[in-house]
C-alpha positions in Angstrom: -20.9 -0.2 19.8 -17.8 0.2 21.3 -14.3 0.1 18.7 -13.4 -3.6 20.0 -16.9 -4.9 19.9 -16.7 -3.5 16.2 -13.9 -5.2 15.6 -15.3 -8.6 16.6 -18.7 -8.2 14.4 -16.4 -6.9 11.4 -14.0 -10.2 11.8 -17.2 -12.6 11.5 -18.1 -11.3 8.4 -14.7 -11.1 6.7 -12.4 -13.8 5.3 -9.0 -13.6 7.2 -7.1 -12.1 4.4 -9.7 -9.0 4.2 -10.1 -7.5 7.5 -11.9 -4.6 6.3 -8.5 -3.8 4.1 -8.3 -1.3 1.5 -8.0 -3.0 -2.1 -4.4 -1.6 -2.3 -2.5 -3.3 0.6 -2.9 -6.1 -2.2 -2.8 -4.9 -5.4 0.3 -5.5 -7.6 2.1 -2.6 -8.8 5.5 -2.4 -11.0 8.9 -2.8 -8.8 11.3 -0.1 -9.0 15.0 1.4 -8.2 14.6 3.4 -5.9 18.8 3.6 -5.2 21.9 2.0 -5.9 21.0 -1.8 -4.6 17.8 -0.8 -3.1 14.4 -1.6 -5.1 10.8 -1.5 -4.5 8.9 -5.2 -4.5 5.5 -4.5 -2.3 2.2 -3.8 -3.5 0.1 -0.8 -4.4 0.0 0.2 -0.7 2.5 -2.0 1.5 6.2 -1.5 1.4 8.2 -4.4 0.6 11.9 -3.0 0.2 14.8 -5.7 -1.6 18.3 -4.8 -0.8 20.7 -6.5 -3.3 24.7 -7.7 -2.7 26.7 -10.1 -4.6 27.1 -12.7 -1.8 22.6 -12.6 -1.8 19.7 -10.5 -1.0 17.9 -9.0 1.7 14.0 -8.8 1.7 12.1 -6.4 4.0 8.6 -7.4 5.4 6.1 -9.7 3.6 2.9 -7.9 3.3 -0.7 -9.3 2.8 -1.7 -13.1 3.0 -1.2 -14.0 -0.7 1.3 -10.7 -1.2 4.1 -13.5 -1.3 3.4 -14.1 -4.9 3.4 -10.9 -5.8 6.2 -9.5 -3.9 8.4 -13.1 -5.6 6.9 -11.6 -9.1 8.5 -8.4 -8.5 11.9 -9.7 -7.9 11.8 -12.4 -10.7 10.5 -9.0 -12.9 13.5 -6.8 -12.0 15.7 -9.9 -13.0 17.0 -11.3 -9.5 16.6 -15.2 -8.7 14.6 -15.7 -5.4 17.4 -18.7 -4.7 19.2 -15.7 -3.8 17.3 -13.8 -1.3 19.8 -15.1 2.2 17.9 -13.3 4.7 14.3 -12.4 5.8 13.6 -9.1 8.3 10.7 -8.0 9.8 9.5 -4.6 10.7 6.7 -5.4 12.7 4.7 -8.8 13.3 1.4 -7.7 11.8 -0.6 -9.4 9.0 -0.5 -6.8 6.5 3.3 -7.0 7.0 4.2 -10.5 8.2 1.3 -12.4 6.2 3.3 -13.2 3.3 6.8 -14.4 5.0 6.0 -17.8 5.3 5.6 -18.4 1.9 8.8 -16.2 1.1 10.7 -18.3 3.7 9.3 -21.7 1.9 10.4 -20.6 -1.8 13.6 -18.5 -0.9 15.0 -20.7 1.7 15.9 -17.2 3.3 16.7 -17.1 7.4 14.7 -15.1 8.8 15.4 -12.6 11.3 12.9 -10.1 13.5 12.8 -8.7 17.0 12.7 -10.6 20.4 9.7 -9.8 21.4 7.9 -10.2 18.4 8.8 -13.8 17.7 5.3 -14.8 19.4 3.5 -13.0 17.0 5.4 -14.3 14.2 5.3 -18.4 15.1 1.8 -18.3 16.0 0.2 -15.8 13.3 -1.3 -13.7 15.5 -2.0 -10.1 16.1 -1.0 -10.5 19.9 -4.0 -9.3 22.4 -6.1 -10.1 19.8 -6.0 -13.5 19.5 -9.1 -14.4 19.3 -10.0 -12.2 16.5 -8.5 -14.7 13.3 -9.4 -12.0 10.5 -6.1 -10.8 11.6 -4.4 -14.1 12.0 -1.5 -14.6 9.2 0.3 -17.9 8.2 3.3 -18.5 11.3 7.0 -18.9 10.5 9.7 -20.4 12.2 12.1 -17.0 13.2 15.4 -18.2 13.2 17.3 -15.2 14.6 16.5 -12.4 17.1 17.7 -9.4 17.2 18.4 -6.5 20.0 18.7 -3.3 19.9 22.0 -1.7 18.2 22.5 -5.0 16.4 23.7 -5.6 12.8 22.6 -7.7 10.3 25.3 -7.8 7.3 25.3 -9.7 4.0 27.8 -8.8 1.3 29.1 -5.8 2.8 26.0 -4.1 3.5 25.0 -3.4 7.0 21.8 -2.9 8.6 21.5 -2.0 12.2 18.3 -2.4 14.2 16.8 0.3 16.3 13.7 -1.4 18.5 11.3 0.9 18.4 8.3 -0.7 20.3 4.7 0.6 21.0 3.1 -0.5 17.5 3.7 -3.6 18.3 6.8 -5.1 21.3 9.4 -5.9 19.2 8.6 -3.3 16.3 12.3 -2.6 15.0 13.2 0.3 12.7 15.9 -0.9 10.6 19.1 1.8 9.0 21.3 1.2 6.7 23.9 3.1 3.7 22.8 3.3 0.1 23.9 5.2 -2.6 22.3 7.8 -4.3 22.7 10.8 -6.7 26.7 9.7 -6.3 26.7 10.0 -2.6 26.2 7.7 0.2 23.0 8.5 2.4 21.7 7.1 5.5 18.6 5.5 5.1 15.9 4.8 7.9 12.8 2.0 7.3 10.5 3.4 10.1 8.6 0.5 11.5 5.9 2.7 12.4 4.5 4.7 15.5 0.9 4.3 15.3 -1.6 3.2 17.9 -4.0 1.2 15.5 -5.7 -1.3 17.1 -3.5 -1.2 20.2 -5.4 -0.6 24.0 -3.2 1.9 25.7 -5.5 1.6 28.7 -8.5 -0.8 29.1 -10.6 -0.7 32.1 -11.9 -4.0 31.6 -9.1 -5.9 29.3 -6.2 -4.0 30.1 -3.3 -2.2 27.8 -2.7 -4.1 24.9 0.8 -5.1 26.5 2.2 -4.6 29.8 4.2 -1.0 29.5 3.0 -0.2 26.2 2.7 3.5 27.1 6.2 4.0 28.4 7.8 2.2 25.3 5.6 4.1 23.2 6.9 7.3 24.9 10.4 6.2 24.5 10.6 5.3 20.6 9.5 8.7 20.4 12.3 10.2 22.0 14.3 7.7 20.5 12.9 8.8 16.6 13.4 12.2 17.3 17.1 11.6 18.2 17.7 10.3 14.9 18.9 11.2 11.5 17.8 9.7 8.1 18.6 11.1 4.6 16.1 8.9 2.8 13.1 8.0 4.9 11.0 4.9 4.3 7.8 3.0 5.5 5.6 -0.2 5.5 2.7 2.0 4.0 2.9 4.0 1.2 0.8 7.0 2.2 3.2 7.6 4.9 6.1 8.6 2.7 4.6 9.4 -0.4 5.7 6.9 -2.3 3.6 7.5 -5.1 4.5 10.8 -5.8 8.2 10.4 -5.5 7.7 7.0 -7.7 6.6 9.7 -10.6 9.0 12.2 -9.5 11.9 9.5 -9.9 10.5 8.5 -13.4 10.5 12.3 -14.8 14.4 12.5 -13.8 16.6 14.8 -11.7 17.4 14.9 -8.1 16.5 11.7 -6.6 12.9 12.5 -4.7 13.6 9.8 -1.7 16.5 12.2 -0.2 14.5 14.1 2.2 16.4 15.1 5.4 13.1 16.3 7.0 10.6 13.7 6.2 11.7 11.5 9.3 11.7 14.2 12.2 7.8 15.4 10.0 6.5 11.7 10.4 8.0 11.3 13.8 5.9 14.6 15.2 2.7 14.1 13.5 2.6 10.6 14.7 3.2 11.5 18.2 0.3 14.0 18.2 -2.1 11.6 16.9 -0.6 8.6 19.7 -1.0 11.9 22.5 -5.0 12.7 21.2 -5.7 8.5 21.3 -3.9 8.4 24.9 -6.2 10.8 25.8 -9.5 9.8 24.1 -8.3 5.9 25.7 -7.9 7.5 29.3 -11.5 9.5 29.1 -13.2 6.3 27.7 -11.7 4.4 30.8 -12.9 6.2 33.8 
């Protein structure tokens, strides 16, 4: 059976919030510190970052349909009020990041701000070229703000700057921003991610998942790689080993999430695995 047929005969046997999943994109698991004003609120296997300033809060994607419970849980737990989360971002405008917004949105009152070109994705609550498959539909939101590339976001003095880094999905943005850690202030990168997933590069009969999908791909890598980050994080836990710097933080010492080299690691593995799918998409369309 070919990979999008699968797809289709998996989605008609799985509730939308499953999707073939593994247990711990919804799994609670403690919030932590991980620096300064900048605290861990997602599940067992989904980043959800919360960046605190006296003037309000900033929350950082929504994970899983039903995550929104859990991730409000989290903040109540590390003894912030979710009256004062101000503003709502977006990494990227997939389910098992975006499915738990709405429901932030509706008990926050947050704004909520994501890239152009991923607003679609985000009012309808769909994974976008794959409509039609509603296991991986997620509850819409209204997006109140978009944002370009190079543009800040700032709430009580902190400032986060958006870096579009499409391919993953069109308007996936990579977000930076300054925290505080060890006594020093570091740059700190949330990757949005480079993976090809579900995407079509090429399609012989459907097409690429998007038109120029390739090229932007391409691009955010070059982009990535031109980049510096002294604490490097993710939507997904496994790809910045959260767990084991979680237990490294715990046992004391130097801070475990200032890691110069993790981005540029990421960054190159990722492209190899996007250049072997190219390749394996090209073969399978001739």
């Amino acid at each position: 059976m070919k990979p999008y047929g699968l797809i289709l005969a998996l989605a008609a046997t799985l509730p939308a919030w499953a999707a073939g999943s593994p247990a711990s994109w919804s799994a609670p698991t403690p919030p932590f510190k991980i620096a300064d004003n900048l605290y861990y609120v997602g599940t067992e296997g989904i980043s959800v970052f919360l960046i605190t300033t006296p003037k309000g809060h900033i929350l950082i994607d929504g994970a899983m349909p039903g995550s929104d419970k859990t991730i409000e849980a989290s903040i109540k737990a590390l003894g912030f009020k979710l009256g004062d989360v101000k503003i709502l971002l977006n990494t990227h405008a997939h389910f098992d990041h975006a499915a738990g917004l709405a429901g932030l949105k509706r008990d926050t009152g947050a704004r909520m701000i994501a890239g152009a070109a991923d607003r679609k994705a985000l009012e309808t609550g769909t994974y976008l070229g794959f409509e039609e498959v509603k296991a991986l539909d997620f509850e819409p939101l209204k997006v109140d703000q978009v944002i370009g590339d190079g543009e800040k976001v700032s709430l009580g003095g902190m400032i986060l700057t958006a870096h579009l880094t499409p391919g993953h999905t069109a308007g996936c943005t990579t977000w930076t921003f300054p925290v505080k850690a060890d006594g020093k202030i570091h740059q700190a990168l949330l990757y949005c991610s480079t993976s090809v997933a579900l995407n079509r590069l090429v399609n012989k009969t459907r097409g690429p998942q998007y038109p120029g999908i390739v090229a932007d791909y391409q691009a955010s890598f070059a982009k990535l790689k031109a980049m510096k980050a002294d604490i490097f994080l993710a939507p997904h836990n496994e790809q910045f080993d959260l767990d084991a710097k979680r237990a490294r933080l715990k046992a004391g010492g130097t801070n475990p999430f200032i890691d110069p080299t993790a981005l540029s690691r990421v960054v190159a593995a990722s492209e190899a695995d996007f250049k072997r799918d190219l390749a394996k998409q090209q073969d399978s369309a001739k």
